[in-house]
N, C-alpha and C positions, 0 to 999 in steps of 0.2 A: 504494500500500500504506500505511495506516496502520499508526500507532507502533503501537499494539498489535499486528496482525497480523504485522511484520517481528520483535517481539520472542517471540511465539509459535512463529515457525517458528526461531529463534534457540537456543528453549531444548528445542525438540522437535529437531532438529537437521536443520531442510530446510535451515537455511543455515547453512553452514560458515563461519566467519570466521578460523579459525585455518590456515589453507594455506601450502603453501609459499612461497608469491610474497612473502606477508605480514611487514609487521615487528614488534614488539614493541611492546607499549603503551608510544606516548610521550606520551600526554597526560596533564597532573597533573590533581590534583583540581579547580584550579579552572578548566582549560578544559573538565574535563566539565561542571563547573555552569554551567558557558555553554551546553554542548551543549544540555541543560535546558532555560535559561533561551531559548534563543531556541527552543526548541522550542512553551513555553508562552506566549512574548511574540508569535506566530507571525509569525520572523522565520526565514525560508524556510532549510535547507539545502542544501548544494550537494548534486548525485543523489549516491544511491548506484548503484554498478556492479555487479552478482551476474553470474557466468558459471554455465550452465544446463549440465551433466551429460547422460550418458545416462540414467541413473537419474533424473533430475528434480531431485536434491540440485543447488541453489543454492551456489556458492562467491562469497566476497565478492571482489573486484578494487580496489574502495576505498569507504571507508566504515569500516573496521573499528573506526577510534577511536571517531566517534560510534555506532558499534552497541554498542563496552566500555559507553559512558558511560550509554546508555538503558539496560543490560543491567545495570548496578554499581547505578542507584538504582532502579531498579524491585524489586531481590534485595536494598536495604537494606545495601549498603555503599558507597553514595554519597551526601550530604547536600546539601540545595539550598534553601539561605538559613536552614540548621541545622535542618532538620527530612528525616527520611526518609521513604519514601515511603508506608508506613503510615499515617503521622505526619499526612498531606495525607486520609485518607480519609475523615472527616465534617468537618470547615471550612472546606474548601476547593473550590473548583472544578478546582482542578490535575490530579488523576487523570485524570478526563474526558478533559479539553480537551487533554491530552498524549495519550491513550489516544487519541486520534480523528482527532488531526493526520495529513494527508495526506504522506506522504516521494514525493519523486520517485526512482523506483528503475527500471534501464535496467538490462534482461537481455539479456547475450549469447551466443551459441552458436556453434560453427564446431569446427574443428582444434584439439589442442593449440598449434601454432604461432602461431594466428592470437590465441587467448588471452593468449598473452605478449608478443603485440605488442601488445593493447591497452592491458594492465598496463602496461608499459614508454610509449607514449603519455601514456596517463592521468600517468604521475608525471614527462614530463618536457617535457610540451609548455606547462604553466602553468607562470606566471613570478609568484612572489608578490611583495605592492606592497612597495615600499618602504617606509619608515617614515614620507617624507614625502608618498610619493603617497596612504597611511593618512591622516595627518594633515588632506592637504589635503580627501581627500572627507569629511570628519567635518566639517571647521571653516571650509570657503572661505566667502570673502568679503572685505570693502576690506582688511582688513588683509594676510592672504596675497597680496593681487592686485599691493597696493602691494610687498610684498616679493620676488613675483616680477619687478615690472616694474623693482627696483632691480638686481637680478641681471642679469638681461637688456640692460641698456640704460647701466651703469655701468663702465668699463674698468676704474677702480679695484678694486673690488672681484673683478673677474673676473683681476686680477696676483694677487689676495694668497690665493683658494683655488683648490686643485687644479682642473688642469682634468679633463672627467670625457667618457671617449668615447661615450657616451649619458648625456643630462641623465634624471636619474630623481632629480631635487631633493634627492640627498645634500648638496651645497653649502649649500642654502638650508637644509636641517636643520639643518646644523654652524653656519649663520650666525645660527637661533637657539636654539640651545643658548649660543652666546658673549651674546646679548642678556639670554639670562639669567641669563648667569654676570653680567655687571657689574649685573642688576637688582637678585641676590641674597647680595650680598657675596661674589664668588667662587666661589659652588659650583653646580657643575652640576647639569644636573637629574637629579631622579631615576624611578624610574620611573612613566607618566603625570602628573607633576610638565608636564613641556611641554606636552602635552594640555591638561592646565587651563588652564596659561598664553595658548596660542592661543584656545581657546573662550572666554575671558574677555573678548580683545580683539579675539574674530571681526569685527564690525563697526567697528572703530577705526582709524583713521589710521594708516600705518607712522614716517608723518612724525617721530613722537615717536620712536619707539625708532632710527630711523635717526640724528637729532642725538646723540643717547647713544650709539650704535656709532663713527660715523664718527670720534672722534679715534683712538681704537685702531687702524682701520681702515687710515690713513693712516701712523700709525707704523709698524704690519708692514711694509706697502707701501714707504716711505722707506729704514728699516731695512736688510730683507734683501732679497739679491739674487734676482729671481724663480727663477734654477734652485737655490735655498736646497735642501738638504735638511731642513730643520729643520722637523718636522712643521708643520703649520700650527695642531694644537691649542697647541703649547708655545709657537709666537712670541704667539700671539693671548693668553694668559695671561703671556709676560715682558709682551707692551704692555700690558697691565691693571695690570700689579705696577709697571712701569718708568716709564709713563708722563711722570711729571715729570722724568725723564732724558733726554726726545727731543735735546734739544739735545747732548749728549755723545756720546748713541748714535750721532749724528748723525755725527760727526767720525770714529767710527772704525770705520763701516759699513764701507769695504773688507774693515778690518782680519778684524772679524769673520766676513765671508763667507768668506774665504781658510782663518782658521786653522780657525774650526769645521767649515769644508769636507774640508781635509785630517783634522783628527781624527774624525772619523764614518767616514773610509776605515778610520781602523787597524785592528788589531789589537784595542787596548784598550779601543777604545768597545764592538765587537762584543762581547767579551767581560764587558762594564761592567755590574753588576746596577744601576745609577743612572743610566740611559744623561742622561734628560732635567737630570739636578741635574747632572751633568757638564757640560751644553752650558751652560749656566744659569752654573755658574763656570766656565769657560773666558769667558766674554763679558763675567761680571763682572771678571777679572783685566784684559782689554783693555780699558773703559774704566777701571777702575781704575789703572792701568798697578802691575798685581801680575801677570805673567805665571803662566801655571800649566805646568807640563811638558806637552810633546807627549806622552810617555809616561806615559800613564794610569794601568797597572796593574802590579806587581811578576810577573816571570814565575818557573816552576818552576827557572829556572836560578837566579834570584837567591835563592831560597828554601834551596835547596841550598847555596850558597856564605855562606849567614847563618846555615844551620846548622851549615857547618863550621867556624867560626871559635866556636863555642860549645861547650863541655864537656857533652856525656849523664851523667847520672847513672849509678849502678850502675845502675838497672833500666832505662838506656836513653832515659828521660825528660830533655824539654826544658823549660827555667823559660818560663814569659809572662810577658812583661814587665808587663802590668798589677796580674795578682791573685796572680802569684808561684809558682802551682802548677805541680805539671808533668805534660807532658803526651806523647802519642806525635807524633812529627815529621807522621804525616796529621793530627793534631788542632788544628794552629798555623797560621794564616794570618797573610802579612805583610805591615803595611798601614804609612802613614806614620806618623811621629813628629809633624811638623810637616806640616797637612791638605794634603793636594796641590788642595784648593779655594782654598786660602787661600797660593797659590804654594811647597808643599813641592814638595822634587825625589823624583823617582821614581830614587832612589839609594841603595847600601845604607848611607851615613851617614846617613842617615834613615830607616831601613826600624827595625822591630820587630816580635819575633814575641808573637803575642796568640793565647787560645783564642776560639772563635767568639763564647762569651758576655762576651767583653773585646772583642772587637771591635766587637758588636754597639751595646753599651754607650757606647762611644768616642766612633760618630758623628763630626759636624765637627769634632771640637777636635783 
């Protein structure tokens, strides 16, 4: 069936798209203009499925996005490369060449039963690629090859990331999004930012960027102990920040295993809206030797007994320590005086009540 004919009977209504089984449009605007575009680039779509009625009426089974998307710019509420599709009708070859394009479309018939078995098939027997199986059919070559065969065949690096019960190259992702983070002063990439990155140095030696990774590499590794819970994205960035520390880090690797270990059990890390700047000081205090409280965060018991050692006004209001207003006893959180990053005790001779906008304010000091 071609595009025109599928959109013909779309808008005469042999083909249903809007059916029960169906979900709601979730494709944006700019994956219909893909739809489009590889419609015109003629880069094949996957088939559409129509199940065939007694009456002959056509219902969609899948397809329905790309039928929105052919159906929005052909009626002139979809744009594709800023012109609609009017727009294409004397300068262009577009109309045609989309209007004429062959769709693979596979109709079925049978039982209600057997209909919703294929629906339910259809959406759960693909397993879509990963981001790095993407990657890799876009950009293979020495570089990827070398980086897979570093994964593969390096013990180092298979201690310091997740292991993964089917390899489907999420590791080799993360190991180069870290490539890039140290290529591009720290900041990861964004998005098809790594795309480029790889396709730049599809044919290029890994050699190079493995000398650049491996000190960090070997710090994680050193550092922390393999059943660490310690994300692997956050040590892989303390070893970027910390690096000229190896040697102290070094000394008090136990220490850090042990306490960060038990504090990510508590209470107060689960609770911690800073989970990672928490692990981050705590680690800093042990080599520092500025220890920081095991007890992370002030609880509603302590809240309570700080408020009743203070006088309500008449209307019931509580002063903030910082901006001096007052406020209702839910409007006050209580944080330290003296940072509990910077070894304050989680106690209420250090505790202060502040409104959110003093707290927020506060930050490390």
């Amino acid at each position: 069936m071609t595009v025109k004919e599928l959109y013909e009977k779309v808008v005469s209504g042999k083909i249903l798209s809007d059916i029960d089984l169906q979900r709601a449009i979730v494709y944006d605007s700019a994956k219909q203009s893909l739809v489009i575009d590889s419609i015109y680039r003629g880069i094949p779509l996957p088939a559409f499925y129509l199940w065939e009625r007694e009456d002959g009426i056509l219902e969609v089974l899948d397809g329905k996005q790309r039928i929105e998307a052919i159906r929005k710019f052909k009626q002139g509420d979809l744009k594709y490369n800023n012109k609609t599709w009017k727009e294409y009708a004397y300068d262009s070859d577009l109309q045609p060449k989309i209007d004429q394009t062959p769709l693979t479309v596979i109709v079925c018939g049978g039982t209600e039963e057997k209909k919703r078995e294929i629906f339910k098939r259809i959406n759960t027997l693909g397993v879509p690629l990963s981001r790095y199986e993407v990657l890799n059919g876009l950009y293979h070559g020495e570089y990827l090859e070398g980086l897979d065969s570093y994964v593969r065949t390096n013990a180092e690096i298979r201690k310091v990331l997740p292991p993964a019960a089917i390899d489907r190259g999420d590791n080799k992702y993360h190991l180069l999004e870290y490539i890039y983070y140290i290529r591009h002063g720290s900041q990861f990439p964004k998005k098809d930012e790594l795309d480029e990155y790889v396709k730049q140095h599809q044919g290029d030696s890994f050699n190079d960027d493995l000398k650049k990774i491996r000190p960090y590499i070997s710090f994680v590794r050193d550092v922390f102990h393999e059943k660490s819970k310690v994300p692997s994205v956050l040590k892989f960035r303390l070893g970027v920040k910390y690096l000229k520390d190896r040697a102290i880090w070094l000394r008090h690797k136990d220490e850090i295993w042990k306490e960060v270990n038990d504090f990510m059990k508590s209470e107060g890390y689960r609770l911690s809206p800073t989970k990672e700047s928490d692990i981050e000081a705590m680690i800093m205090g042990i080599v520092g030797n500025c220890r920081v409280d095991p007890k992370r965060l002030f609880t509603q018991d302590d809240k309570l007994r700080l408020l009743s050692e203070r006088r309500a006004n008449g209307d019931g209001l509580y002063e903030c320590d910082g901006c001096h207003q007052h406020f209702r006893a839910e409007e006050l959180t209580v944080d330290h005086r003296h940072p509990w990053s910077l070894g304050g005790r989680t106690v209420l001779s250090n505790a202060q009540l502040l409104c959110r906008p003093c707290n927020s304010r506060k930050g490390n000091r």
